[in-house]
C-alpha positions in Angstrom: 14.7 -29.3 -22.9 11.1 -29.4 -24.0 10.7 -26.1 -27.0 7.9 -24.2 -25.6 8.3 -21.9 -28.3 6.9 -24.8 -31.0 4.5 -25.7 -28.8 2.9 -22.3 -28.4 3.9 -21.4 -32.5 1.6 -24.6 -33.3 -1.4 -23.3 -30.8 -1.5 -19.9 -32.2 -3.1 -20.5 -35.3 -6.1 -22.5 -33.9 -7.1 -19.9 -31.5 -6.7 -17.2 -33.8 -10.6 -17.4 -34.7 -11.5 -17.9 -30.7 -11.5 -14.2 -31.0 -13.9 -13.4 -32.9 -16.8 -12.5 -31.4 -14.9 -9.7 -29.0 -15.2 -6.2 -29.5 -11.8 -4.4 -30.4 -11.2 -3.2 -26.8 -11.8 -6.4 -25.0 -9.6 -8.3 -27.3 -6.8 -5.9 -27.4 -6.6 -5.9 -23.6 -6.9 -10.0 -24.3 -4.1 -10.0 -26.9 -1.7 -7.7 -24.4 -2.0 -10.0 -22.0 -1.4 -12.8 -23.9 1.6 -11.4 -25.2 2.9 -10.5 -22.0 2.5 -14.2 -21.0 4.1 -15.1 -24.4 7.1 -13.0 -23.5 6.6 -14.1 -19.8 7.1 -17.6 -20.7 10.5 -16.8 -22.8 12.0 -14.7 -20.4 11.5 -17.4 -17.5 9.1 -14.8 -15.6 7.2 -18.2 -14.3 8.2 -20.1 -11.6 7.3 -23.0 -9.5 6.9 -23.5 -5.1 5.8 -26.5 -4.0 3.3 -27.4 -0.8 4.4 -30.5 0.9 1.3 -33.7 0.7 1.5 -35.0 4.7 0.7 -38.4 5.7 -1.7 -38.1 8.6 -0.4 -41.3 10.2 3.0 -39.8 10.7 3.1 -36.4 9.4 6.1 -37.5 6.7 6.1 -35.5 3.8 4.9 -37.9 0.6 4.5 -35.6 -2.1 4.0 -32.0 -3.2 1.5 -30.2 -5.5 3.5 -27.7 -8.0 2.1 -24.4 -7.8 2.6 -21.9 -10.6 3.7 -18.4 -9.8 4.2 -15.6 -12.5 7.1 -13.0 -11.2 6.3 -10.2 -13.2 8.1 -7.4 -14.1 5.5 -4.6 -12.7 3.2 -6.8 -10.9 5.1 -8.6 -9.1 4.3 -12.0 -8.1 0.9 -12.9 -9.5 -1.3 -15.7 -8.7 -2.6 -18.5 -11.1 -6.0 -17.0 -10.5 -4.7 -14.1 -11.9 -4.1 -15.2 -15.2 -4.8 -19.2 -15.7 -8.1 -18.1 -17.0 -7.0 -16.0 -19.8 -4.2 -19.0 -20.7 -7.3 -21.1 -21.2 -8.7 -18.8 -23.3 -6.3 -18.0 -25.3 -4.7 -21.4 -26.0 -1.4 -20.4 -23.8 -2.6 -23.2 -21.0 -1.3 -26.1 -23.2 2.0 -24.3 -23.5 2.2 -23.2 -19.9 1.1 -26.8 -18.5 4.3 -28.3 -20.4 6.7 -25.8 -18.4 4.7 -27.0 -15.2 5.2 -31.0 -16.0 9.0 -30.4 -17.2 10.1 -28.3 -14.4 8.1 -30.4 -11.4 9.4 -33.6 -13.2 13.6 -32.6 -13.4 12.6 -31.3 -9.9 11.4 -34.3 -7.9 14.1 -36.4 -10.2 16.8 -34.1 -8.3 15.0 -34.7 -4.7 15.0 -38.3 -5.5 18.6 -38.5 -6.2 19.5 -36.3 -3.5 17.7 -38.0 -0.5 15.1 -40.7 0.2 13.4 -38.3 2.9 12.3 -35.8 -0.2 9.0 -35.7 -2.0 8.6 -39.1 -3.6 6.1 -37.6 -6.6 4.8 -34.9 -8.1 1.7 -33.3 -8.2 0.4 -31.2 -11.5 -2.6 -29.5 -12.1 -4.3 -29.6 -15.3 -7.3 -28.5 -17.1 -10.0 -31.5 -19.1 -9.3 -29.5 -21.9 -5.6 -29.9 -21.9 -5.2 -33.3 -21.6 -7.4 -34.1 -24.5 -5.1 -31.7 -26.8 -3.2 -34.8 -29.2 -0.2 -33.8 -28.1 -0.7 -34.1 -24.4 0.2 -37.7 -24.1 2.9 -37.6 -25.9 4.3 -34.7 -23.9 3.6 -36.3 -21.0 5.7 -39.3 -22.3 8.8 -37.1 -23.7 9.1 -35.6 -20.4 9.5 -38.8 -18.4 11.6 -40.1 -21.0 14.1 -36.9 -21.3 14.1 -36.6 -17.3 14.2 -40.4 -16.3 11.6 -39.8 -13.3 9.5 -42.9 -13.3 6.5 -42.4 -14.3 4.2 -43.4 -10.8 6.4 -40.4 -9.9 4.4 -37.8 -11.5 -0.1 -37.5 -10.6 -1.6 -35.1 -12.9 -4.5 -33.7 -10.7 -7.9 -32.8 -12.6 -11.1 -30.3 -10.8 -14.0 -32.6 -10.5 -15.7 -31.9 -13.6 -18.9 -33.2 -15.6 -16.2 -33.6 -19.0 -14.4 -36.3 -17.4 -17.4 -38.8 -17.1 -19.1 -37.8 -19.8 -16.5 -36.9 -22.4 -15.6 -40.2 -24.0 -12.2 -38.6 -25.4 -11.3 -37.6 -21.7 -12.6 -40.6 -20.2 -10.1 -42.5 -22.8 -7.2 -40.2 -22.4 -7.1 -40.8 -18.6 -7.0 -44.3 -19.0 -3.9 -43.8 -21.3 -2.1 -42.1 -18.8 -2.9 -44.8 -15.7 -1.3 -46.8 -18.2 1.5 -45.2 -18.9 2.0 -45.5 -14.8 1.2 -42.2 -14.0 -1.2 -40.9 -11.4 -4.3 -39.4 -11.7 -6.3 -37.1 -9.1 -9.5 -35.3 -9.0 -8.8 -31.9 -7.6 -12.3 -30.6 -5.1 -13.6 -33.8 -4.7 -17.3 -33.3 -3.9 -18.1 -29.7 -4.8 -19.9 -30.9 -8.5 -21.0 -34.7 -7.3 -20.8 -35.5 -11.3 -18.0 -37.9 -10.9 -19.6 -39.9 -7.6 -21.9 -42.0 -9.9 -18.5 -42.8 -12.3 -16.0 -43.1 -10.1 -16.0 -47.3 -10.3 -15.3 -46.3 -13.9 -12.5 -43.6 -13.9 -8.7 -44.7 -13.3 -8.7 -42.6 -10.5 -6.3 -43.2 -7.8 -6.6 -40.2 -5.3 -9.3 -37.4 -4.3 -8.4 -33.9 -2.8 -11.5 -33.5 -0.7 -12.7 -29.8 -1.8 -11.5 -27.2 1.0 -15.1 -26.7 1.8 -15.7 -29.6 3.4 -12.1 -29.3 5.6 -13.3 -25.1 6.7 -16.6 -26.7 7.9 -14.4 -29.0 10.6 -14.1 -26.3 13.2 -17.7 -24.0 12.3 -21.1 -24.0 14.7 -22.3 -27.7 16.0 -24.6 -27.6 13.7 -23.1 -27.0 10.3 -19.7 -29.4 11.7 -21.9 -32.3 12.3 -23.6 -32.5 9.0 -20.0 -31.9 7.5 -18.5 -34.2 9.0 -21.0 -37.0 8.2 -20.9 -35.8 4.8 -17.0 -35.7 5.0 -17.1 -39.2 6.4 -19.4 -40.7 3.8 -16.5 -39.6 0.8 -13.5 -40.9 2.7 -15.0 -44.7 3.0 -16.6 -44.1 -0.5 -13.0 -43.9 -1.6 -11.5 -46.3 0.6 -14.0 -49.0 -0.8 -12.7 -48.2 -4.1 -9.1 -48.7 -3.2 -8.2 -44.8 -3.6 -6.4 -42.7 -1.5 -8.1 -39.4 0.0 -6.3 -36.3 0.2 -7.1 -32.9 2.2 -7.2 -29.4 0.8 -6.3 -26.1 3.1 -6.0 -28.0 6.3 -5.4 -24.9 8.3 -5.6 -25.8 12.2 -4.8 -28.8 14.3 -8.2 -29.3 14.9 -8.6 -30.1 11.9 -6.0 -32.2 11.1 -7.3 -34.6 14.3 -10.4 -35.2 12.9 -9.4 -36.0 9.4 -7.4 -38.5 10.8 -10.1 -39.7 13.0 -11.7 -40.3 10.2 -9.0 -42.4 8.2 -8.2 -39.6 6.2 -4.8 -40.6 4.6 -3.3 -37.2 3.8 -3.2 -33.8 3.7 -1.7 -30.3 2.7 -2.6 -26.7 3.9 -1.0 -23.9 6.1 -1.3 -26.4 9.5 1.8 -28.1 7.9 3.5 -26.3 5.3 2.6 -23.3 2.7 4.1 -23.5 -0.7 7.4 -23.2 -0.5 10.7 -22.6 -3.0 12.5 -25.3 -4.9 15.3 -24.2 -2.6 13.7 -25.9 0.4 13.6 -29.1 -0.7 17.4 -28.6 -1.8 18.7 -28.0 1.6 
């Protein structure tokens, strides 16, 4: 099992001095929080569902995005909105992320073993920040290694974001991990536009068109038209490039048609399937 503890013990120390420029109230209710998530992490309070990746062509199931929960003790079941943020800022994402990729990856090992019919990979969200941490990779690579999922199994899905076409560190990391087999999405494809211009360059091989666009499918005339053009324009963008587009919070059937009108190869949203327990996939 990977030692979250050590991995958390080791980012302590460098984000010890990210604090200070907080008054004493703000970062006490900071440093309760983040030893709640700490202790949260160590008690097992976080947990994963999973929301099944469709293939329009024949609605099969062909993957699933890991979702993060938090069961807490008072709160009850919070959101990654809820607290992701304060992770990031106080060094507990890097920690947090390597439950996420262990977990999802001894998961969809078991579905694979179990039955052809289950998710064949993975889907894990992470932040630019994260993967350029030096130990990322390696984690990354310890994790396949101790689990024996392959590693085309597992897709690390990034937020379009100006870092990964600009940083040179991310831009390299990336390409690490394409090596290493494993594959590499950007999460809200067409919300910033900063990755259009480098997408040729980036070892990218899916998009999650940005729920935005898939809302606008069934507005006015108006608004749907220009959407869909616009929607239209990204999907044979990425189909010149040889990558696969994806669908965010595909909610009605409507929409659904006309994604696959449009040669839209997947999708995911409440239409097919909310996120759902491990135990689903198990039965």
């Amino acid at each position: 099992m990977i030692d979250y503890y050590e991995i958390l013990k080791a980012h302590m120390e460098t984000d010890r001095d990210r604090w200070a420029g907080f008054d004493r109230g703000q970062q006490n209710t900071h440093d309760g929080l983040s030893t709640s998530m700490r202790a949260a992490l160590d008690r097992g309070e976080f947990f994963l569902v999973y929301q099944p990746i469709i293939r329009l062509a024949d609605n099969c199931i062909i993957g699933a995005e890991a979702l993060l929960r938090w069961q807490h003790p008072t709160l009850g079941t919070l959101l990654p909105g809820q607290f992701i943020d304060r992770a990031e800022a106080n060094g507990l994402i890097v920690p947090l992320t390597a439950f996420v990729i262990e977990q999802a990856c001894r998961h969809v090992h078991r579905w694979r073993d179990d039955s052809t019919d289950l998710p064949p990979f993975v889907s894990v969200n992470v932040s630019a920040s994260t993967i350029c941490d030096p130990g990322f990779l390696p984690l990354v690579e310890s994790v396949l290694a101790e689990t024996g999922l392959p590693a085309h199994a597992l897709q690390l899905e990034l937020a379009e974001d100006a870092r990964l076409t600009r940083d040179e560190k991310s831009v390299t990391r990336l390409q690490e991990l394409s090596a290493l087999g494993v594959g590499i999405a950007i999460d809200d494809f067409g919300i910033g536009f900063s990755s259009l211009a480098y997408l040729p360059s980036l070892p990218v091989d899916v998009v999650k068109l940005a729920g935005k666009f898939i809302e606008s499918l069934d507005g006015n005339i108006q608004a749907r038209l220009a959407n869909e053009q616009i929607t239209r324009a990204m999907i044979d963008l990425a189909d010149k490039l040889g990558i696969t587009v994806t669908a965010k919070l595909v909610e009605t059937p409507s929409q659904a048609a006309r994604l696959r009108a449009f040669g839209c190869e997947a999708a995911q949203g409440w239409h097919f399937a909310r996120a759902l327990p491990v135990s689903f996939f198990k039965e």
